[in-house]
C-alpha positions in Angstrom: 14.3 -23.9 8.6 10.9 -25.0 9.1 8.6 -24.1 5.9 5.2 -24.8 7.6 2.7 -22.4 7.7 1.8 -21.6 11.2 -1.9 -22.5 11.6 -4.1 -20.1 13.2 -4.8 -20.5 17.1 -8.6 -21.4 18.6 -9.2 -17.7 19.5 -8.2 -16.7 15.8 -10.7 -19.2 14.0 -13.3 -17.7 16.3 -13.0 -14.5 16.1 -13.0 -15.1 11.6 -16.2 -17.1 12.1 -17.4 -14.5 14.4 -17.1 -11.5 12.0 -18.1 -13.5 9.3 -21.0 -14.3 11.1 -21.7 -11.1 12.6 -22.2 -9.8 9.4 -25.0 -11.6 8.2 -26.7 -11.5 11.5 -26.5 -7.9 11.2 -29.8 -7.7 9.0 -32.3 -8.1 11.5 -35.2 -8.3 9.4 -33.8 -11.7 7.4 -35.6 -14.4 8.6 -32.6 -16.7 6.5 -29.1 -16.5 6.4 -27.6 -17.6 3.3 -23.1 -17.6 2.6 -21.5 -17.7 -0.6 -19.7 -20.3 -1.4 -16.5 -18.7 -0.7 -17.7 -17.7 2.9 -18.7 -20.9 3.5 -15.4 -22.5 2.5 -13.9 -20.0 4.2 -15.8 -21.2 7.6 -15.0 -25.0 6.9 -11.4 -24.0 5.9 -10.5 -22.5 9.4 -12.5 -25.0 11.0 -10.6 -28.2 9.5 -7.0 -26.0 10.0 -7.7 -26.0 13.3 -8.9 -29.3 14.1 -6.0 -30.6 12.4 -3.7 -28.5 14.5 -5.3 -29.0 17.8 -5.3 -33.1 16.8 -1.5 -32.8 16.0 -0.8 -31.0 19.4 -3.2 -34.2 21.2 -0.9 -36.6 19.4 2.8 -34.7 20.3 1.4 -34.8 24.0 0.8 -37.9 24.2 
């Protein structure tokens, strides 16, 4: 039984950042965007989880 999680694909990071995103561009009259802390770990989470899995696919293909 493999107890991994299974890490998110490309399109699924995107589309999280995306909405995440999204959101604070909504406010059209903000000249700044500012994340919390947990939306910007959030970003950098997904971003790293993804790298890492698309490194590990490079490396099995190789």
């Amino acid at each position: 039984m493999d107890d991994r999680l299974e890490m998110p694909t490309a399109l699924e990071v995107a589309r999280a950042m995306a909405k995440i995103l999204r959101g604070k561009l909504a406010d059209h009259g903000s000249e700044m965007i500012v994340l919390t802390r947990e939306e910007a770990a959030l970003c950098l989470g997904l971003a790293e989880g993804a790298a890492e899995h698309l490194e590990q696919r490079q490396a099995e293909g190789s």
